[in-house]
C-alpha positions in Angstrom: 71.0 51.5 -24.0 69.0 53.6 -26.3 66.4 56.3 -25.6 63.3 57.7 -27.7 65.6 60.6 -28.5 68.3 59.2 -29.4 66.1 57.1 -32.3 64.8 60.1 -33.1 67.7 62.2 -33.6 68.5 58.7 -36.2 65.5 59.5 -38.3 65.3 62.2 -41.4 62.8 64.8 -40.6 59.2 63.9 -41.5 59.5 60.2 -39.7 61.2 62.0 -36.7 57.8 64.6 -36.8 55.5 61.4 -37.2 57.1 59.8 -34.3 56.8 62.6 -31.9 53.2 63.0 -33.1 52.5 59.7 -31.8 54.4 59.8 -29.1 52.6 62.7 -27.7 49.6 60.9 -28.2 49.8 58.1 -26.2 49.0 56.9 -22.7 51.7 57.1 -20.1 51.0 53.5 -20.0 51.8 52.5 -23.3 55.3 55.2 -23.1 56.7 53.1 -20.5 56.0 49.1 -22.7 57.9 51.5 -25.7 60.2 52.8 -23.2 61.1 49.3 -22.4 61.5 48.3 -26.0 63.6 51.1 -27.2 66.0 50.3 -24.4 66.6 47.1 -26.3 67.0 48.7 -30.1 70.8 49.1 -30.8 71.8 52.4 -32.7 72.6 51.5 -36.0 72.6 52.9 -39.6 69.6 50.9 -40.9 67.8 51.8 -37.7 66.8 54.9 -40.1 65.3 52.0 -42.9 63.2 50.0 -40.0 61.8 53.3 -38.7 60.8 54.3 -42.4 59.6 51.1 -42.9 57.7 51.0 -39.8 56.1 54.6 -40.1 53.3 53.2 -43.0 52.1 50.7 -40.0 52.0 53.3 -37.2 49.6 55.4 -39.3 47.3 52.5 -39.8 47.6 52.5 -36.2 47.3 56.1 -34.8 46.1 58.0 -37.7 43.8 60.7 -37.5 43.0 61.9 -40.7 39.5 62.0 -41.5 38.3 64.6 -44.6 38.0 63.3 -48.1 36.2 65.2 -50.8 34.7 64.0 -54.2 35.7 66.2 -56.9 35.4 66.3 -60.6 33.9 67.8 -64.0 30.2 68.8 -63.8 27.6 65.8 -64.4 29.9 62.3 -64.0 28.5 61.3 -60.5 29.8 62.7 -57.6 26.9 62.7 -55.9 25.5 59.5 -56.7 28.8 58.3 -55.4 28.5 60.5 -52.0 25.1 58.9 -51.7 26.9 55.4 -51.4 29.1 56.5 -48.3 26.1 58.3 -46.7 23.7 56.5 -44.6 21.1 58.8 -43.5 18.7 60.0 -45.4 18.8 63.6 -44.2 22.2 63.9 -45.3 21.8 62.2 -49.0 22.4 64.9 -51.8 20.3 65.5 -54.5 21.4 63.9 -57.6 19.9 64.9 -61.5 20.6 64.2 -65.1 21.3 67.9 -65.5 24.4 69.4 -64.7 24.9 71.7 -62.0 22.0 70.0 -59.8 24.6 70.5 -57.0 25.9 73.8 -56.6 27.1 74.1 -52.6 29.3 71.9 -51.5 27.5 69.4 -49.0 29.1 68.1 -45.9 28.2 65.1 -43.8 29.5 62.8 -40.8 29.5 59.4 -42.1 31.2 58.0 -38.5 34.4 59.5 -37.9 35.0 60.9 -41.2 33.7 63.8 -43.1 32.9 63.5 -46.6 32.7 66.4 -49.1 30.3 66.4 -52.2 31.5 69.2 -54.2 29.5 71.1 -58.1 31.1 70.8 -61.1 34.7 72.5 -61.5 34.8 72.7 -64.7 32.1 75.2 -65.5 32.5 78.3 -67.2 31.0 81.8 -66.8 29.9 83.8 -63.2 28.4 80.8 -62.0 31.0 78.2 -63.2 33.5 80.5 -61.5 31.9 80.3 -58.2 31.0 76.6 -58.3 34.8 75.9 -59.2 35.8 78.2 -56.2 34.0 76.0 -54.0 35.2 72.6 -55.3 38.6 74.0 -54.7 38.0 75.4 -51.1 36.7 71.8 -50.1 39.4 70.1 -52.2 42.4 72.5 -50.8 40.8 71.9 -46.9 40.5 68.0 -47.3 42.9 65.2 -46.5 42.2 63.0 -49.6 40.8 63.8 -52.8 38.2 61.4 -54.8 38.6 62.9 -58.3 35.7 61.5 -60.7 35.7 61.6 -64.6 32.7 60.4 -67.2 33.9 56.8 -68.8 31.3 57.8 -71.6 33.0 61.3 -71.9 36.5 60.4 -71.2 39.3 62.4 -70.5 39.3 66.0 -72.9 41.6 68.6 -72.7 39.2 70.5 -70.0 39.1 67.5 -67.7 42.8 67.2 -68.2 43.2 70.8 -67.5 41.2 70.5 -63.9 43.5 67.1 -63.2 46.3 69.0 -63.2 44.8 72.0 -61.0 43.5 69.4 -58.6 47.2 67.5 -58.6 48.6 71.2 -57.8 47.0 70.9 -54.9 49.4 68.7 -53.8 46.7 66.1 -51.4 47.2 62.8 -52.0 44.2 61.6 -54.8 42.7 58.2 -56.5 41.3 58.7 -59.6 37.8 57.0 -60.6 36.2 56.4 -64.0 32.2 56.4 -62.9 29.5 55.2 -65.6 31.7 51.7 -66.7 27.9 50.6 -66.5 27.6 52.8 -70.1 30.6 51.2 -71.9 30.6 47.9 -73.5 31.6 45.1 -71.3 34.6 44.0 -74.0 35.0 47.9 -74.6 36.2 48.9 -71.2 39.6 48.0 -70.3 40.3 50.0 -73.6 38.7 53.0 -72.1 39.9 52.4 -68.9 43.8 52.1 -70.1 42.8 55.5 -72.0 41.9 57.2 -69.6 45.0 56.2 -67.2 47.1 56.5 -70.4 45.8 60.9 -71.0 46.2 61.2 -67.0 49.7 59.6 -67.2 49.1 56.9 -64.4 49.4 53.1 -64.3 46.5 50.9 -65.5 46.0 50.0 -61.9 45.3 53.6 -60.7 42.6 54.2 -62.3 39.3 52.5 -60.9 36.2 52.2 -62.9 33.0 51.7 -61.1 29.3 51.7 -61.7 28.0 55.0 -58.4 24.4 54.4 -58.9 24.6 50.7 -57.5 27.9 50.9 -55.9 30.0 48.9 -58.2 33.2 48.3 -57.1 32.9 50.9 -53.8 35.1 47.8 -51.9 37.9 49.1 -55.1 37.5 52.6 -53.7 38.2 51.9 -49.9 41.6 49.7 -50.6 43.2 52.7 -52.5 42.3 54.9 -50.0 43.8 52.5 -47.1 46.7 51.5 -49.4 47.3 55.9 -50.6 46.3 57.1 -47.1 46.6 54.5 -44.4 46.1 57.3 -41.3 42.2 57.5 -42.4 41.8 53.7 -42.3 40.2 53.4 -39.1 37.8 56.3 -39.7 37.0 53.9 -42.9 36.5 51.0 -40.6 34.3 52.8 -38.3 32.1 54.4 -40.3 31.8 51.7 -43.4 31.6 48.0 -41.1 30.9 46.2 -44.6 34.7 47.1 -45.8 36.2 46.4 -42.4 37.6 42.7 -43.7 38.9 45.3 -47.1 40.5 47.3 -44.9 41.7 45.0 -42.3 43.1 43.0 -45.2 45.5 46.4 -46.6 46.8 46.5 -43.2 48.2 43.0 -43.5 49.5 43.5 -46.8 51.2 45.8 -45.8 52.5 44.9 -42.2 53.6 41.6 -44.0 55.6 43.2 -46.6 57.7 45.6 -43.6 58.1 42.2 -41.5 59.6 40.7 -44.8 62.0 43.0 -45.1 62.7 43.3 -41.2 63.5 39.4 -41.8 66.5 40.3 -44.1 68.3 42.5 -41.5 70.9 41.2 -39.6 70.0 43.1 -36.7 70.3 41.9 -32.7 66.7 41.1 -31.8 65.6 41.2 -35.6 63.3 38.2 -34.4 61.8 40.4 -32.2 62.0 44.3 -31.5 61.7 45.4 -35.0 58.9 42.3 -35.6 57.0 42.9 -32.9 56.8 46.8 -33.0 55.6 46.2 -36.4 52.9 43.8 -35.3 51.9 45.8 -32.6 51.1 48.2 -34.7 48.7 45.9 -37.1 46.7 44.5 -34.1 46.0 48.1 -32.7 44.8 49.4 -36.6 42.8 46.2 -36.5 41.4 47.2 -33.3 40.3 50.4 -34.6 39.0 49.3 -38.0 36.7 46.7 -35.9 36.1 49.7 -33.5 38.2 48.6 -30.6 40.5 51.0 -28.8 43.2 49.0 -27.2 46.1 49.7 -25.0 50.0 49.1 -26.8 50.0 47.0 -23.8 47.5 44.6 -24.4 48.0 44.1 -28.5 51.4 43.1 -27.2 49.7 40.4 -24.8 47.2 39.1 -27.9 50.9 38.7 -29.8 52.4 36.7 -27.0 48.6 35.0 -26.8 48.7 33.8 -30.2 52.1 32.9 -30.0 53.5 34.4 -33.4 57.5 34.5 -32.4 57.3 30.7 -31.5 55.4 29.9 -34.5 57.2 31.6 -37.1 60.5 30.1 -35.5 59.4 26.6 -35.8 58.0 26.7 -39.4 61.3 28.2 -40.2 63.5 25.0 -38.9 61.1 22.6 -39.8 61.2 24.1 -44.1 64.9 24.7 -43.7 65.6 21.0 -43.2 64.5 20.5 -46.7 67.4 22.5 -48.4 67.0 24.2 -51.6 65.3 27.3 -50.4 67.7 30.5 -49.9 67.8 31.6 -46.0 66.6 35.8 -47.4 64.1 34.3 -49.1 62.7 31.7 -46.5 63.3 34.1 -43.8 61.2 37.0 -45.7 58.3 34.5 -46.5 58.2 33.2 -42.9 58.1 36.8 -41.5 55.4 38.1 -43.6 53.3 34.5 -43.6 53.1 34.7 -39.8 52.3 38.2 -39.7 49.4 37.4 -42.2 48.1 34.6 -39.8 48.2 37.2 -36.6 46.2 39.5 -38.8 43.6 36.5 -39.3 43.9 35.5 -35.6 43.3 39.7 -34.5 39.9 40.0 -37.0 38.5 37.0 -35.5 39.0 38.2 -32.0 37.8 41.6 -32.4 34.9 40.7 -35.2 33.3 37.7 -32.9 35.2 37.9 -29.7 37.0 34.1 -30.6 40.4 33.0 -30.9 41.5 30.7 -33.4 42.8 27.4 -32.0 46.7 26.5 -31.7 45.9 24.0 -35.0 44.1 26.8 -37.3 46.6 29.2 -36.9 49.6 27.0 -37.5 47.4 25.5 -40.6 46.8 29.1 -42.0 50.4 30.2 -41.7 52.3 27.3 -43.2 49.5 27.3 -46.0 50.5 31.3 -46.4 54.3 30.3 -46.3 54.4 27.5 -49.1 52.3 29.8 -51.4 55.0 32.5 -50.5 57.4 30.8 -51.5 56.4 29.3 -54.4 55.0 32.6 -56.3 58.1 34.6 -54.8 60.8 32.1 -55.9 59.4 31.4 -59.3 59.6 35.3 -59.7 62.8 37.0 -57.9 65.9 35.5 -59.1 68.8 36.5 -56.5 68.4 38.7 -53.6 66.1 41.3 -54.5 66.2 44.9 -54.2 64.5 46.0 -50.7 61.5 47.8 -53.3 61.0 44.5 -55.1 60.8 41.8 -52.1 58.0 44.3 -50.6 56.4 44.2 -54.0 56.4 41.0 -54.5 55.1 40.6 -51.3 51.9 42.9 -51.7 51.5 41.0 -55.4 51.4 37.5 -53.9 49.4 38.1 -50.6 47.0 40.2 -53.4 46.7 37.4 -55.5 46.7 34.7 -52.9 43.3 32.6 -53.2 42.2 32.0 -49.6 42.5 35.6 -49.0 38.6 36.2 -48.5 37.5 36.1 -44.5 34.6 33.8 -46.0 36.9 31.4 -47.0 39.0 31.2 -43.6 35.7 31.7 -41.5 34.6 28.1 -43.1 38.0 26.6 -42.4 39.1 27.3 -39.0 38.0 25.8 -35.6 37.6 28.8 -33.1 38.6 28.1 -28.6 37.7 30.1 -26.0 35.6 33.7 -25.6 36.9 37.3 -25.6 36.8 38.9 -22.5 34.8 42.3 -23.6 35.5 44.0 -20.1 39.2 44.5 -21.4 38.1 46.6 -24.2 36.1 48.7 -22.2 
């Protein structure tokens, strides 16, 4: 029988701080349902893996962090961009064609994170000192950094210069081209790889977007939730329109640890592991949608929408067919039927429904053949534990139905939330 400490003493140092953070955290209510749970976790080597692999989830979960600040060369937008994260009108900052139109950093509450608009900080002179000093002291005090270059002016040796300053730092940052709007439609992946190519980052970090009319904004939140998943339901909060984004990162990324959970051959892999995982995902969908449930009761919605049973039977019924290896059927059904609960949790907490019995068992065997058929096509032997969770994230990324539109029009919806449980 195992205790909280004696997982914890398992763990290297920085998941065994993030556990006791949570931990201290939470209701007595929802100690004692993980009390009973750890009780049934046997102490085992790759214990240390599931908790790592678990730790990304719990942050979506119980994060807290909730400070981001824009920061950048003098002139490429950051205010504009501000402005499209700011609601009220008191709090929008003044934006120019001149540079230097903001000179004090500007602060406001868009929900339940703070968001930093910062001057140029790559001035030079008196003043350029000062305004530099202050992008820094909101840059060094914030919990993720927005750092903004000019797609026109690309990336010279002074904006290169204050990358590396800002990297120094040592915050985790996404990097945004503004002005694509400037750039030739057949010009800019050119200026784009460029610009990822002088920063030394993959083509896919670097997001261009169009501030004044909030081009590709929805680009911004996913990095942030994928780069910084403890200031997703702050996102989710504060920003409603990107709570399907959002929501969607979660599962992506819940799917890919129950994928990997599926490949251990670990007592109650089929459920401790899975369902701690899960758990997690329905509370960081709670949040995102504003919700603050109990561990207790995102356990109940699991047993409710009856995952375990689910994923159990679509795994003897595709099995019979031969042909498919058990890793890579198991890691398909894991993460297909944690995608479907995901589905099933933002219908619940967005309009209070639960998908029927039907829908949900359509969804997740439509998830699981498309698995399977862009995973098998592309991994050749058992993979590396880094490649099936990339894989993962590239096919549920690429998967066509993914849109809530497209399931909202598709599935046939039983029965009404009860909203005195949330209160």
């Amino acid at each position: 029988m195992s205790s909280l400490d004696d997982i914890k003493n398992e763990l290297p140092e920085d998941t065994r701080n993030f556990v006791s953070k949570v931990w201290e955290n939470l209701p007595s209510s929802d100690r004692s349902n993980l009390e009973e749970m750890i009780q049934k976790i046997p102490l085992d080597s790759r214990l240390q893996y599931l908790a790592e692999l678990a730790q990304k989830e719990y942050k979506f979960a119980f994060g807290k962090k909730s400070h981001i600040a824009i920061v950048g060369p003098a002139n490429v937008g950051k205010s504009t961009l501000y402005n499209q994260f700011v609601h009220a009108k008191t709090d929008k900052a003044e934006v120019g064609p001149l540079p230097g139109t903001t000179r004090e950093n500007q602060i406001a509450d868009t929900g339940l994170f703070s968001l930093i608009d910062t001057p140029g900080a790559d001035a030079v002179g008196e003043l350029g000192d000062e305004d530099r000093a202050r992008a820094f002291e909101a840059a060094s005090g914030a919990d993720l950094l927005i750092v903004v270059f000019d797609a026109v002016q690309g990336i010279k040796r002074s904006e290169l210069d204050l990358y590396k300053d800002l990297r120094a730092l040592n915050k985790p940052y996404i990097v945004v081209i503004n002005k694509c709007d400037l750039i030739k439609k057949h010009q800019l992946p050119s200026v784009l790889r460029k610009a990822a190519g002088n920063l030394a980052l993959p083509d896919e970090q670097v997001i261009g977007i169009v501030a004044k009319d909030g081009k590709n904004l929805d680009h911004i939140i996913a990095a942030i939730a994928n780069l910084e998943p403890e200031i997703v339901a702050a996102l989710g909060s504060s920003l409603p329109a990107y709570r399907w984004r959002l929501a969607w990162q979660a599962m992506v990324s819940a799917a890919g640890s129950a994928g990997l959970i599926a490949l251990l051959p670990l007592p109650f892999a089929d459920f401790v592991p899975l369902l701690l995982t899960q758990t997690a995902l329905i509370i960081a969908i709670a949040r995102i949608y504003d919700y603050n449930i109990t561990f207790a009761r995102a356990k109940e919605l699991i047993a409710t929408f009856g995952i375990g049973f689910l994923g159990r039977t679509i795994f003897s019924e595709l099995s019979k067919f031969g042909g498919i290896p058990g890793w890579l059927l198991a890691a398909a059904v894991a993460s297909s039927t944690t995608v479907a609960m995901g589905y099933a949790a933002v219908i619940w907490f967005e309009k209070g429904e639960r998908l029927s019995s039907e829908n949900l068992t359509q969804i997740t065997k439509s998830v699981t053949t498309y698995m399977l058929d862009f995973m098998k096509n592309k991994i050749k032997g058992r993979p590396t534990k880094e490649t099936l969770k990339g894989q993962i994230a590239d096919a549920l990324n690429a998967y066509p139905n993914k849109e809530q539109g497209i399931i909202n029009t598709e599935i046939i919806l039983e029965g009404k939330r009860e909203e005195e449980t949330y209160e």
